[in-house]
N, C-alpha and C positions, 0 to 999 in steps of 0.2 A: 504493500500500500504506500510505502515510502517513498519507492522509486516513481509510482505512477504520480504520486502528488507530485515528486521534483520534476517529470517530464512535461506538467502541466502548465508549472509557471514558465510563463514564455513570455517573452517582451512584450509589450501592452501595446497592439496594434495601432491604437491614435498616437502612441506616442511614437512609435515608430515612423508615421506618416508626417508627423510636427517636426522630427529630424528629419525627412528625406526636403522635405518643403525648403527649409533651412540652405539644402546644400550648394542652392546656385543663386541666395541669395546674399547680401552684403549684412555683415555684423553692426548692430547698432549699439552702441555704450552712452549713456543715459550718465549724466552729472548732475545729481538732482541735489536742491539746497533747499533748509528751511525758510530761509528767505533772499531779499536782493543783498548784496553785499556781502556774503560767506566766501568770496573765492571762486563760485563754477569759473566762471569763465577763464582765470588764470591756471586753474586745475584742468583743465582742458587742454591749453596750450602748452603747460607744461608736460604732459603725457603726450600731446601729441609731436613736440621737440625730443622729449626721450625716442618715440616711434620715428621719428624719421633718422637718427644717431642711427639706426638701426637698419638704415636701409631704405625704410617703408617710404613710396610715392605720396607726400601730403599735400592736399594743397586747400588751400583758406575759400571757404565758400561764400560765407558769410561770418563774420567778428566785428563784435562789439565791446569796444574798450573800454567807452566813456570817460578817457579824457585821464585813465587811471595810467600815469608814468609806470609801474611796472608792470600791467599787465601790455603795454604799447610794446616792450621792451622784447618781450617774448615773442611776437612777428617777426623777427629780424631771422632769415633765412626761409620762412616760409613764402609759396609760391600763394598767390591772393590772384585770386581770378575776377577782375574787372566785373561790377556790378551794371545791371540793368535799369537804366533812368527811365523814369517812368512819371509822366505828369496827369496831375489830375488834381483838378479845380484850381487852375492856374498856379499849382506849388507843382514844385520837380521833386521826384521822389527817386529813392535807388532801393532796388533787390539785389536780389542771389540769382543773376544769370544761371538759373536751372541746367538751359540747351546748352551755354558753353562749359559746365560741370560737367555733365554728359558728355558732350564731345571730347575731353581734356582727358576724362576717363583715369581719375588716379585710383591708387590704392584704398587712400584716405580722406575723406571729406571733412573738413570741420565745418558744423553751419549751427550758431550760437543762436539761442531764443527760440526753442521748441514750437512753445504757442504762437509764436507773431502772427500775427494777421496780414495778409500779401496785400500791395495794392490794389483797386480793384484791376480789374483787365488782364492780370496775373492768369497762370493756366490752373492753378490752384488756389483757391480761397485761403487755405492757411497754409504755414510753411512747413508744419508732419507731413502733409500732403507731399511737398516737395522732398523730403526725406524718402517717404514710401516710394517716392520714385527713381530715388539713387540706388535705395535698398535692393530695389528688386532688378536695376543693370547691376547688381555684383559690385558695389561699389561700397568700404565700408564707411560709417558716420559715427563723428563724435557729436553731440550736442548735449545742451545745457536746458535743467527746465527746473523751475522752484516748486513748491508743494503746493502750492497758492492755487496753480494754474491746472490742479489735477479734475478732472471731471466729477467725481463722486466725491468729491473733499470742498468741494468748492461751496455750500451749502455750510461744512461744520467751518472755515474758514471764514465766512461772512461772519459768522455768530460771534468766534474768538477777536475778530478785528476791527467790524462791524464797518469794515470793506467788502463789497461785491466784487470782484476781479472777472471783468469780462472774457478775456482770455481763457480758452481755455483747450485742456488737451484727452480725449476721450482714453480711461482707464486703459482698452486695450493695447495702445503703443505702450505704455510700460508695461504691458502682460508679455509683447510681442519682445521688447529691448532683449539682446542677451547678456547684456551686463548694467548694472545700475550702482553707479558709485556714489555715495552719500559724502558731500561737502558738508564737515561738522563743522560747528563753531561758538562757542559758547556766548549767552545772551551779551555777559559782561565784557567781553570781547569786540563783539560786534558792534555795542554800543561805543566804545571806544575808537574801533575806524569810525563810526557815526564823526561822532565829534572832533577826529583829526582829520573828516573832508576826505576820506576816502571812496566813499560813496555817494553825499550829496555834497554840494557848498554848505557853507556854514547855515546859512538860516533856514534851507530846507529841512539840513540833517538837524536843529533843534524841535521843528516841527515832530518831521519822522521820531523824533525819538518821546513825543508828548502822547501820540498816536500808535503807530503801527505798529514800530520799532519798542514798545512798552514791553519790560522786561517778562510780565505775565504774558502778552502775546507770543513773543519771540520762544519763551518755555514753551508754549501748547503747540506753537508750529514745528518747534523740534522733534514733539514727540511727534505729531504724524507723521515728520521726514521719517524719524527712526522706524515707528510701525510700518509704514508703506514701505521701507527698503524689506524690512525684516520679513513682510508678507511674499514679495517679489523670490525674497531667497528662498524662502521655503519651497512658492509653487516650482523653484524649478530644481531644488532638491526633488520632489516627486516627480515630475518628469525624468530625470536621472533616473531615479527606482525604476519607473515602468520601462522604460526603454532598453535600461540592460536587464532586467529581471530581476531583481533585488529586492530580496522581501525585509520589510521594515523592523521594526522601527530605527531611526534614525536620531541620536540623543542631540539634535540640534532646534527642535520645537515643537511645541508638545501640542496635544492635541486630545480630548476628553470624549470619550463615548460610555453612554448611558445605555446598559443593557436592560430593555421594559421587559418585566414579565407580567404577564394575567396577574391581577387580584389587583388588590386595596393597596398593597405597598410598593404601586408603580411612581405614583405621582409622587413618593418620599425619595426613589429611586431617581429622579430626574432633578429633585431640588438639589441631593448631594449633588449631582453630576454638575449643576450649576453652580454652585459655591465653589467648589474645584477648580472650575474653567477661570474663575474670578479671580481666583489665588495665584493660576500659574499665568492670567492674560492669554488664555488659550482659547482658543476657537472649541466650539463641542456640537455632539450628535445624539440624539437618542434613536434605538434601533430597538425595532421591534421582528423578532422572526415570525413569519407565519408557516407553518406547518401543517401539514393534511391531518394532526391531529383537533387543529382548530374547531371542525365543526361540531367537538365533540364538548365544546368551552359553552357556560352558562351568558350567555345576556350580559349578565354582569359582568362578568371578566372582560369580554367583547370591548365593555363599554369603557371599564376600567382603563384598556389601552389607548384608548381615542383620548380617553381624558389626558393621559399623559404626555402621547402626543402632539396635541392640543397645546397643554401645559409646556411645552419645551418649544414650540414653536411661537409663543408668547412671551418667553423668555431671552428670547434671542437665538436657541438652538435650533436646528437644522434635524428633523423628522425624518425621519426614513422605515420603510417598510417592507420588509426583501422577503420572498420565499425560500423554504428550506428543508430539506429533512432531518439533520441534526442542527439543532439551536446553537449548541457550542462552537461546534465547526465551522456554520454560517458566520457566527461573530469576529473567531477571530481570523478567518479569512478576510471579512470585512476590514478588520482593524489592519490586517499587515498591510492589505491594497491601497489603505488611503493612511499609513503613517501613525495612527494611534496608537500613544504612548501610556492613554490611562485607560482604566474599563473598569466603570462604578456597574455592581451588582448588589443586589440584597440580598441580605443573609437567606437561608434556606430555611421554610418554612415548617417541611415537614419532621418530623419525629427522628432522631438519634440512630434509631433503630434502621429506618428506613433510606437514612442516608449512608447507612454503612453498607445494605446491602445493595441499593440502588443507583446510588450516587447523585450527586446533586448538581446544579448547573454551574454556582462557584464552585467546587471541588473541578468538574471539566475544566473550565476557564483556566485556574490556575496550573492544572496541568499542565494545557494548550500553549498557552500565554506567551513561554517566552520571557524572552527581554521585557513584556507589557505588564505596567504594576495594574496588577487584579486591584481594588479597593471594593472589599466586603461591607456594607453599613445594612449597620443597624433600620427600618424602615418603620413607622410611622404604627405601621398596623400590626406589626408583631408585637410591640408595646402594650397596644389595647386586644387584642384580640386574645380571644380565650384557647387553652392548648387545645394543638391540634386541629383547629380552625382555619390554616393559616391556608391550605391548598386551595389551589385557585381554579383548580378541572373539578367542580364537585358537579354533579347529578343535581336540577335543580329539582329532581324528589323522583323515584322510583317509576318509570315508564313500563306500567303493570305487561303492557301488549308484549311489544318484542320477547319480554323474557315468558311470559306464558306459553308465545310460538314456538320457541326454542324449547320449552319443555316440552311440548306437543312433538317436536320434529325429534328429539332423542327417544320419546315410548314411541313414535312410529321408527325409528329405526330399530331396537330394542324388538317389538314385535316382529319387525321382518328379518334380525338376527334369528327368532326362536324359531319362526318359521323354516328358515333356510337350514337351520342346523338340524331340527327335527323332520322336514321329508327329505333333505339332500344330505344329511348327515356333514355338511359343509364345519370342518373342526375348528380353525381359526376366521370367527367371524369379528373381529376387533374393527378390519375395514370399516364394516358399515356402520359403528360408531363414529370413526375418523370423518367420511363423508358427513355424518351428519352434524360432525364438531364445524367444517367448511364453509355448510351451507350455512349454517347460525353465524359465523363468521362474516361472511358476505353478504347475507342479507341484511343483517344489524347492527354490524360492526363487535368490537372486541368484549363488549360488557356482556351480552347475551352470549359472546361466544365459550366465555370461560366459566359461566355457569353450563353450558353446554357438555364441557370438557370434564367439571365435574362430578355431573349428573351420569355423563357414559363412563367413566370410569367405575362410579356407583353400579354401574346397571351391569357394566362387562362380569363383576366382580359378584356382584349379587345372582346371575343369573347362567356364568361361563365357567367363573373358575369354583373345582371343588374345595370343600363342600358347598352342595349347592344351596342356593333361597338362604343362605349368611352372609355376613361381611366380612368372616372372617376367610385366609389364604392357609390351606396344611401346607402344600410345595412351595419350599422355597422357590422352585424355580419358578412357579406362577405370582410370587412376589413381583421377581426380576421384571417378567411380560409384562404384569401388573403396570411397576413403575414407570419403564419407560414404553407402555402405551401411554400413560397419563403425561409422559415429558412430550411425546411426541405431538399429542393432542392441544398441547398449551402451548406448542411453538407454531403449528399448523395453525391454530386461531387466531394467534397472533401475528404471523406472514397473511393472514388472508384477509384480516382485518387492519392491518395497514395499506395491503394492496384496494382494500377496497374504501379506506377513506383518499388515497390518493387520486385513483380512479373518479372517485366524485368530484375532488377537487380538480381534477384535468377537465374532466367535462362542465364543470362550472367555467371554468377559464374558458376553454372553447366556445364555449356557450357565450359568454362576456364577449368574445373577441369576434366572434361572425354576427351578434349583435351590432356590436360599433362599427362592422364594417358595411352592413346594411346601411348604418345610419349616416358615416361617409355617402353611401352613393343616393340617398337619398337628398342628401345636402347637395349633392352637386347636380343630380336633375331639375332641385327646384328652382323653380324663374321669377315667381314672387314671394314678397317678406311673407305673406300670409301664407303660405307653403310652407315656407321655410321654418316659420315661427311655431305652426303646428305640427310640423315634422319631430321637432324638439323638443317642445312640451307633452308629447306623445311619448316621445325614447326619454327621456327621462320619466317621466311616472311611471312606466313599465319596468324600465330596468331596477329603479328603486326603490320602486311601489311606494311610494309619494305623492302627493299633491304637488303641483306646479304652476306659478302664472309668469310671464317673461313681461319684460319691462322695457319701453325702449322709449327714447327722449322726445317730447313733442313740445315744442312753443317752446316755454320756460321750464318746464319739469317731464317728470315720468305720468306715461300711461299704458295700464296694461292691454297689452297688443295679441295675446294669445292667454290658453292655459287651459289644463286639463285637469281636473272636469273643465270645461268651457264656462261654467256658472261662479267659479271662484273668483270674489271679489278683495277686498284691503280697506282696512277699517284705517282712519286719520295715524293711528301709531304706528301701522304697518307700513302705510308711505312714508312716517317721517325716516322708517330706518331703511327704506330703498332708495331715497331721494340722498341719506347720506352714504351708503354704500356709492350710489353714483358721483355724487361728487368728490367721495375721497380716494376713488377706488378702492375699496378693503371692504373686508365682509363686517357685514349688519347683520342683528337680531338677534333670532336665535342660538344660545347655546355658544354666543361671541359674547367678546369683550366689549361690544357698542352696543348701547340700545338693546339688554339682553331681554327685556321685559314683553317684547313685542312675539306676537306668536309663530312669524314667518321669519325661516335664514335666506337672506339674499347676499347674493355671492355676485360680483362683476363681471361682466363676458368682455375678455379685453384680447387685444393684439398688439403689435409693433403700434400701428397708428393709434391707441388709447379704446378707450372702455368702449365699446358696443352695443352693450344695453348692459340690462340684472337680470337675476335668475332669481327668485321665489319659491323656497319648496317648503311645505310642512307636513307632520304626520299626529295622527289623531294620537299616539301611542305617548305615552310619558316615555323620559332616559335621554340620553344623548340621542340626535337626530339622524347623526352619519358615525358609521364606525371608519376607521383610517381605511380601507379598503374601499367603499363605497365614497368618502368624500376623494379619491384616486378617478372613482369612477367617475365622479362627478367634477370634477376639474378636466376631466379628459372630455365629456360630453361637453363640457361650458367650452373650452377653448376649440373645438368642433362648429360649435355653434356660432360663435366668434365669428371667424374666419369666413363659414357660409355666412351673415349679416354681413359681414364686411363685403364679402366680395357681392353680393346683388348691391349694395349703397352702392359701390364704385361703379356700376354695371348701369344702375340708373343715372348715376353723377355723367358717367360716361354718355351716354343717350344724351340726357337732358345739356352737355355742352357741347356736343356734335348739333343736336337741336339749333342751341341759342348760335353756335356758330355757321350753321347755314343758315338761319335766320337774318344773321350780319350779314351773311353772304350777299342772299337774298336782296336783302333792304338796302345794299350799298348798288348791288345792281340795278335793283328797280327803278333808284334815285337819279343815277347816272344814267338808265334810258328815260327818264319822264325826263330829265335837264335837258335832253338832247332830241328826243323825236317826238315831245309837246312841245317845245320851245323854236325849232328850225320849223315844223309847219305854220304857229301863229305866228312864225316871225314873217313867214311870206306872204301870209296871208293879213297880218296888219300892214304890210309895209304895201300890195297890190290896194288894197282898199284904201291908204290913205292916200295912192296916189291918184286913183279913180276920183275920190272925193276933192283932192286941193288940188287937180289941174285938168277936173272931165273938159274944162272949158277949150284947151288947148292939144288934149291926146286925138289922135286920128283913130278912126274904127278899127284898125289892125291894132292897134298898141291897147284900145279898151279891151277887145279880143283878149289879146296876150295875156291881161292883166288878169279878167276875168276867169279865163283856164288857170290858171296857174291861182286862184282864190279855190274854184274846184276841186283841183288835183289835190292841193293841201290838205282842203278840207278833208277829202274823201283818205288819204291818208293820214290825217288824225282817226277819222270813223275807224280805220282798218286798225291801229295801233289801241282805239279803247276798246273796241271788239275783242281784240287779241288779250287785252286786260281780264278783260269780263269771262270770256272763254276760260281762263287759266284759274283764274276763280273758281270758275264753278267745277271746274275741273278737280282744282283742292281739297274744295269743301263734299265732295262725294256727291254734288246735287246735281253730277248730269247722267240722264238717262236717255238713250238712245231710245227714239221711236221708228223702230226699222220696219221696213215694207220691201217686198220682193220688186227692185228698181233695172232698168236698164241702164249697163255701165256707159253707153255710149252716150244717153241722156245728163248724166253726170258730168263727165266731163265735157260735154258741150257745152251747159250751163256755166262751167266753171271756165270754160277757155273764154266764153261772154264776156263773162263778168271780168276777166284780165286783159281784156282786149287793149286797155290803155298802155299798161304796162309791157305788154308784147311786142306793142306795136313795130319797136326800132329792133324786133328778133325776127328771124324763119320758124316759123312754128311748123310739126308734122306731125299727124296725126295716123296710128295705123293701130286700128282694133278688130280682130277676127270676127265673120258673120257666124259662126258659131258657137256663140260663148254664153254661159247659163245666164238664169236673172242669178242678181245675188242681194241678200237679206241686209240693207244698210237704210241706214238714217239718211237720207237723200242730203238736206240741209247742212248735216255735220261733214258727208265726207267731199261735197262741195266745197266746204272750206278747208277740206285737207288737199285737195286738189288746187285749189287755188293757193294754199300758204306752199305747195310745193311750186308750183308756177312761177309766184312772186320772189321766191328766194334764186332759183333758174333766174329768171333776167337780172336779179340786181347782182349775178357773180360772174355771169356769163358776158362776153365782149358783146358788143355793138352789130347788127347782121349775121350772128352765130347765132346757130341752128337748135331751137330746143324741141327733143321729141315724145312721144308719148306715146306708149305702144303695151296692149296686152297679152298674155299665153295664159292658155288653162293648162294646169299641171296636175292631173288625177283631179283630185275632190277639193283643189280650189285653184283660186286664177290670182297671174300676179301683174299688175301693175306697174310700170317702171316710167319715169320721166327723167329724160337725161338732158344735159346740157353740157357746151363744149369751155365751159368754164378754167379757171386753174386746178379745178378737184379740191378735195379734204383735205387738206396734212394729214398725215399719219397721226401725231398727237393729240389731232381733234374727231378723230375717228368715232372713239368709247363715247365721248362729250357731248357730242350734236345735238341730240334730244335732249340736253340736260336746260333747264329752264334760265336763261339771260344768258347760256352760251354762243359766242360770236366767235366764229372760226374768224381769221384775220384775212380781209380781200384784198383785190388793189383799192388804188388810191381815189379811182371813178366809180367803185362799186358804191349803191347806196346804202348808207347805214339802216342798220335791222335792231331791233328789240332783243332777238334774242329768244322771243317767246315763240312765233311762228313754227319750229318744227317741235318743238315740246309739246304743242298742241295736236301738233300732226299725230306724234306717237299717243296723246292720251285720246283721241277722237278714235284712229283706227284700232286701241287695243280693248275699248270700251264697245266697239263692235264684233271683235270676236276677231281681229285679223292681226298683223306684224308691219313692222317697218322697217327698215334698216338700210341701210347706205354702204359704198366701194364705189370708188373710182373705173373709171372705166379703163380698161387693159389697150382698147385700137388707137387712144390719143387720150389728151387731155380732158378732163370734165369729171363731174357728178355725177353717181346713178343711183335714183332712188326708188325702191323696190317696195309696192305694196302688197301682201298676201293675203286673201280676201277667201274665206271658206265658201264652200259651194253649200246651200242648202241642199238636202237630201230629196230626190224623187220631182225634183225642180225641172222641166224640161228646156231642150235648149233653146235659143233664139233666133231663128236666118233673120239676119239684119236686111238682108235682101228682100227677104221675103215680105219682111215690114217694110222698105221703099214701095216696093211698087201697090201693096195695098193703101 
C-alpha cells in the first residue's frame, strides 16, 4: 500500500502547466515598498548595476529619480532608451517607448512605477500592461511598486491614511511576479530622509510627515508590505511542493485546519481552530468528510455540521466539504496537498473501552500526521453532556420495519435450511444463512444486517449443530464452524452494507449530476426571462424540495418575477432582507447573520458583471434550512442561473442596440433624403412659379411652357418620393395586404411602362412577353408600382438613348420577370444591400438622385405577394438585371395573347 501511495503522488498537473507557461516567458522581480521614499527605486538600480557587472544586457526603460543625487548616480553606465513624447491638452508628455524596448530587445528591462497610468493615446492604458508585454517577448523586468497601489489593499489603505490612491495594480501581477523583494525601512528612519529632503523639499516633507508619512500610518503600511510579501512566498513555496511532488509540511508558515465531526462539539471544534489561527496569524480551514456512511447520521448531526460550517465561514475560515471513504486519510491527505501545519480535532467521544478496540479519529490523525501537530481539545459538549452520550451516529429511535424484515428473511431462510436438509439431506447448509445475512445487508444496510448475522448464527446452532433444539455445541469442532461462520457472516454484512451505502451515494450523485445537466441545457434553450426564471425556480424546489421565488431588479427595487409554487408571495420583512441581500450582495434572512428574523434565505445570483437578481427559498420544516451539501447544490444552481439571466439581458441589450442603432441609421438616412429630394423639387418648383409670377408679363409661350413642365415634373416627383414614404410605412407597420386577382402580366406592365413614359422618354425601351404565359394571382396596383420603381431606377443609372428591356419566361410553376438596363451595373459590395431601405448604390455624376426606398419597396411589395426578387449584372456587357419570380396559381389556364388581339 506504501509503494502504491508513493507512485501516486505525482506532480500537481496545474502546477506543472504554470511552469511550462513560464518557460518562454520573461522573469518579473517586483521591488515593493511600504511607502514613497524607502529606496525601491535605488534598490533596483543597484541590483540591476550588480546584473549587468555580470554580463546581463540592461537597459533603462523607464526611471524615475526625482531629483534624488544618489539615486541619478546609479544610471551612469546604463543604456536609457529614448522616451516617447506625447502631447495632450497642449502639455508634452514622455513615456516608455514600448516598440523601441521591443525592438532593442535586451536581457533586462528596468521600467520604475508599476501602476503609472500611460498617456492617453498610449497602446496600453497602464504601464503593467506595458510590462505584460515585455514579459511575454522573453524579455526580463525589474520594477518598483509601493503597497498603496495594490488592488485588494487599497480599501484597508484608505482607512489607515484616509488617502484614496487612485492608482492602482490588480493582485494578480504580484501572484504572477516571480520574485518580490520587500524594501524595509523603519518608520523613524524614513521620517528622517523626510526631513533631510530626501524625498520631498522641505515644506512638502513637513506636511507628509503631519499626514501620511504619521509614524502610526507608516507602522500599518509596513505591516501589509511584510504580510503581502510573506503571503507571495508562501503561494509559491506551494507551487514548488506541487510541481516536484513534495509532500508537506513545510516549517516556513503555518496554516490551521479544523477537522468537523457530527455532533454538538463541532462548532467548539472550529472556535479552537480559530483562536489558533489568531495566535500563529495563520490562515485556517475547516473540513468536513463526507462518507457513504452519512446517510446513516440523524438530522441533527447533519445539521450540527452546516452549523459549523457556517460558523467558520463567519469567522473568516474557509469551508470545505470533500468526499471520502476513510475520514483520517481524507484529512491528512488534505492537509499534506495544501501545506497544513496544524489539525485541531476533538477529543473522542466515545467510551475507553471502545477506543481501545476501535480506535478513534485523533488516535488515526496522530498516527497519520506526520510532521503535523494533531491539537486534541477538549469541546464544549463533552463538558455538558452526560456519559456516553457523546456519539454522534445514534439511531434517532428504533426503525421497528427493516429489523422485523430481517427477522422475517433469517426464519424464511432457516425454514428453507430444514427443508433442504430434510428431503435433500443437503449437510452443510450454513450458505443459506450467509445469503440471507446479504440480502438484510443490502437491503437495509449494516444495522438490520448484524442483527441478521446474529439471529443465523442462533438459528444454524439451534437447529444444525448437535445436540439439536439447544444452544449448546458437544464438538469442538462445530464450535470452530460455529465461530467462524459467525466471523464470516459479520464481515459479509459488513462488505455488503458499505457497498450498498456507497452504491446509494453514487446514484445520488448521478442523480444530482444529470439533474444539473438537464438544467444546463434547459438554461441554454431558453429565449425569454420568463422561461428562464421558471426553469429555475422549478430545478430548485425539486432538487431541494423547497419553496422558491426569484427576485430581479425593477424601477428602484426588487420584484418577484417567478417562483414555485407560483402563489408564493413576501411579507414587508421578507423584502426588507432581499432588497439588502441585493444591494450588499451577501446572503439575507434566514439562518444568516443579516436580518435572521425574516422567514425567507435569499442568497444573490451574481457573475463577473455583478448580482443578477436573488434567490428566495424556505421550508415549512424547523432546523437549519440547507445542510453544506445542499447549500453546494444551491450555489451551483444560483450561479447556473446567473449566467443564463445574464446572458438573455445581454441578448436583449444586444437586440435592443442593434435596434436603437438602425434606428440612427435609419433617421440619419431619412433626414439626409427628405434634405435632398423634398428640398431640390420645391426648390424648382418655387423658383419656376416665382418666375411665372414676377415676369409672366415679359416670358414668351415657350419659356411659360418650360416653366410650367418643369413645376409638373417636380411636383409629380415629390408625389413619387411621399408615395415611396407612405409605401415603406405601411410596409413597417404590417398594415399592407395584398388584394390579389388573377391579372394579365402584359396589362401590368403596360400600365406601368404609361405611367413612366416621362421618365423613359430620353431611353429605347423593348418590350418582349410570350403569348403563352398563365394569368398570375397579384395585386395589380402594388406590382404596378414594383414595375414602375424598377423602370424608374433603369433610366436614372442607365446613359442617355440606352436601351432598357423587359422581357418574360415561364419556368415550371412560375414565371420570371427581368428588366435590364445597359447601365454601369451593381458593384459587387452593393450586391447583399440593394433592397436594404435608404441604400444608394453610388452612380455617375448625371444619374439622378434616388431615396433609397424604391427597390426596398420592390422587394416588400413582391414578397408580400408570394414571389422573389433579386438582382446580377449582366454577363454580355455592362448593366443591371432584375429578376422577378412570380408563382403560377394552380389549375390557372394559359393565355394566347394572340388570341386576345384579334378578339
Amino acid at each position: 500500500m506504501g509503494e502504491s501511495a508513493a507512485k501516486d503522488r505525482r506532480p500537481s498537473p496545474d502546477a506543472l502547466l504554470k511552469e511550462a507557461r513560464k518557460a518562454h516567458r520573461g522573469r518579473l522581480k517586483i521591488f515593493l515598498g511600504a511607502a514613497p521614499g524607502v529606496g525601491k527605486t535605488y534598490e533596483m538600480l543597484s541590483a540591476a548595476q550588480a546584473r549587468r557587472q555580470e554580463g546581463v544586457d540592461v537597459v533603462i526603460g523607464v526611471v524615475e529619480t526625482h531629483g534624488r543625487a544618489e539615486t541619478q548616480a546609479l544610471l551612469a553606465g546604463l543604456e536609457i532608451v529614448p522616451r516617447r513624447a506625447v502631447s495632450y491638452r497642449g502639455h508634452a508628455l514622455s513615456e516608455m517607448d514600448l516598440d523601441a524596448v521591443l525592438a532593442r530587445r535586451p536581457q533586462l528591462a528596468l521600467v520604475d512605477e508599476l501602476a503609472h497610468t500611460n498617456a492617453p493615446g498610449s497602446r496600453h492604458p497602464k504601464r503593467y500592461l506595458d510590462v505584460e508585454e515585455l514579459l511575454a517577448a522573453g524579455i526580463d523586468v525589474y520594477s518598483t511598486l509601493n503597497i498603496q497601489h495594490v488592488e485588494s489593499l487599497n480599501d484597508v489603505v484608505a482607512r489607515i491614511t484616509r488617502i484614496r490612491v487612485r492608482e492602482t495594480v490588480p493582485d494578480s501581477v504580484i501572484e504572477q511576479a516571480d520574485d518580490v523583494e520587500l524594501i524595509d525601512l523603519t518608520p523613524d528612519d524614513l521620517i528622517q530622509r523626510l526631513r533631510e529632503g530626501k524625498v520631498y523639499v522641505p515644506a512638502q516633507a513637513e506636511r507628509a510627515v503631519r499626514h501620511y508619512f504619521a509614524p502610526g500610518n507608516l507602522t500599518a503600511l509596513r505591516e501589509l508590505a511584510l504580510r503581502r510579501t510573506a503571503q507571495r512566498v508562501d503561494s509559491q513555496m506551494i507551487d514548488y511542493m506541487r510541481s516536484h511532488a513534495i509532500e508537506g509540511p513545510w516549517p516556513a508558515g503555518d496554516r490551521v485546519l479544523a477537522c468537523v465531526e457530527a455532533g454538538a462539539g463541532a462548532v467548539s471544534t472550529v472556535r479552537h481552530a480559530k483562536r489558533l489561527a489568531d495566535q500563529v496569524h495563520a490562515p485556517w480551514i475547516a473540513l468536513s468528510v463526507e462518507t457513504a456512511g452519512v446517510r446513516r447520521d440523524t438530522q441533527a448531526a447533519r445539521d450540527s455540521v452546516a452549523n459549523a460550517l457556517g460558523l467558520a465561514e463567519r469567522l473568516g475560515g474557509t469551508p470545505v466539504l470533500l468526499p471520502g471513504r476513510d475520514v483520517a486519510a481524507t484529512v491528512i491527505d488534505y492537509a499534506r496537498s495544501n501545506n497544513v501545519t496544524h489539525i485541531v480535532v476533538g477529543r473522542p467521544r466515545r467510551p475507553l473501552w471502545w477506543q481501545r478496540l476501535a480506535g478513534s479519529m485523533a488516535h488515526r490523525l496522530i498516527d497519520q500526521a506526520g510532521a503535523i501537530s494533531v491539537h486534541v481539545v477538549e469541546t464544549a459538549s463533552d463538558q455538558t453532556a452526560p456519559p456516553g452520550a457523546g456519539s454522534s451516529r445514534r439511531m434517532e429511535g428504533p426503525r421497528i420495519k427493516p429489523y422485523a424484515i430481517a427477522t422475517g428473511i433469517v426464519a424464511a431462510a432457516t425454514s428453507g435450511a430444514v427443508g433442504l436438509h430434510a428431503l435433500l439431506s443437503v449437510a452443510n447448509v450454513s450458505l443459506v444463512f450467509l445469503t440471507a445475512v446479504l440480502i438484510d445487508a443490502v437491503l437495509f444496510g449494516l444495522g438490520p444486517s448484524l442483527l441478521a448475522c446474529l439471529l443465523a448464527v442462533l438459528a444454524y446452532n439451534f437447529f444444525f449443530l448437535p445436540p439439536l433444539y439447544t444452544l449448546t455445541v458437544a464438538d469442538p469442532e462445530n464450535v470452530v464452524a460455529l465461530f467462524f461462520f459467525g466471523v464470516v457472516a459479520l464481515i459479509a454484512s459488513n462488505l455488503a452494507a458499505r457497498v450498498r451505502d456507497q452504491a446509494l451515494t453514487a446514484t445520488q450523485r448521478a442523480r444530482t449530476t444529470e439533474d444539473l445537466y438537464q438544467f444546463s441545457r434547459k438554461l441554454t434553450v431558453a429565449v425569454t426571462m420568463d422561461d428562464l426564471l421558471w426553469a429555475t425556480a422549478h430545478q430548485i424546489a425539486m432538487m431541494l424540495k423547497v419553496r422558491v421565488v426569484l427576485l430581479l431588479p425593477e424601477g428602484e427595487g426588487l420584484a418577484v418575477r417567478a417562483g414555485y409554487p407560483p402563489e408564493d408571495m413576501l411579507d414587508e420583512a421578507d423584502l426588507a432582507a432581499a432588497r439588502w441581500c441585493w444591494e450588499k450582495k451577501h446572503v439575507a434572512g434566514r439562518d444568516s447573520d443579516t436580518l435572521p428574523g425574516a422567514k425567507w434565505l435569499f442568497q444573490p445570483m451574481r457573475t463577473s458583471r455583478g448580482p443578477q437578481g436573488v434567490i428566495g427559498i424556505i421550508r415549512d420544516e424547523t432546523g437549519p434550512l440547507l445542510t453544506p451539501d445542499q447549500q453546494r447544490l444551491l450555489d451551483n444552481l444560483s450561479d447556473q442561473a446567473a449566467l443564463g439571466i445574464e446572458r438573455v439581458t445581454l441578448a436583449r441589450d444586444l437586440h435592443q442596440a442593434r435596434l436603437q442603432a438602425e434606428t440612427d441609421r435609419l433617421r440619419s438616412a431619412l433626414l439626409t433624403s427628405i434634405s435632398h429630394d423634398l428640398r431640390t423639387p420645391l426648390a424648382s418648383i418655387l423658383g419656376s412659379a416665382t418666375s411665372l409670377r414676377s415676369q409672366s408679363a415679359v416670358l414668351d409661350a415657350e419659356t411659360r411652357e418650360t416653366l410650367l413642365t418643369t413645376i409638373i415634373e417636380e411636383a409629380d416627383r415629390l408625389n413619387r418620393f411621399i408615395g415611396n414614404l407612405l409605401d415603406m410605412t405601411r410596409l413597417e407597420s404590417g398594415a399592407l395586404h395584398p388584394r390579389t386577382d388573377l391579372v394579365v402580366l402584359s396589362d401590368v406592365v403596360g400600365a406601368a411602362l404609361q405611367r413612366a413614359a416621362k421618365i423613359l422618354s430620353g431611353h429605347r425601351v423593348e418590350v418582349e412577353l410570350p403569348a403563352d404565359l398563365p394569368l398570375l394571382c397579384l395585386d395589380m396596383v402594388l406590382f404596378e408600382q414594383v414595375l414602375f420603381n424598377l423602370l424608374d431606377n433603369a433610366a436614372k443609372y442607365a446613359p442617355p438613348r440606352s436601351l432598357i428591356r423587359v422581357d418574360a419566361t415561364r419556368n415550371g410553376m412560375s414565371v420570371m420577370l427581368r428588366v435590364t438596363d445597359e447601365g454601369p451595373g451593381i458593384p459587387a459590395a452593393a450586391v447583399a444591400h440593394i433592397f436594404e431601405k435608404f441604400y444608394r448604390a453610388k452612380g455617375p455624376d448625371r444619374g439622378r438622385a434616388g431615396t433609397g426606398l424604391g427597390l426596398a419597396i420592390c422587394r416588400g411589395f413582391v414578397e408580400a405577394m408570394g414571389g422573389e426578387i433579386m438582382v446580377t449584372n449582366r454577363r454580355d456587357r455592362p448593366g443591371a438585371e432584375f429578376t422577378v419570380t412570380l408563382p403560377v396559381p394552380e389549375d390557372v389556364p394559359l393565355l394566347d395573347l394572340a388570341e386576345e388581339a384579334d378578339a
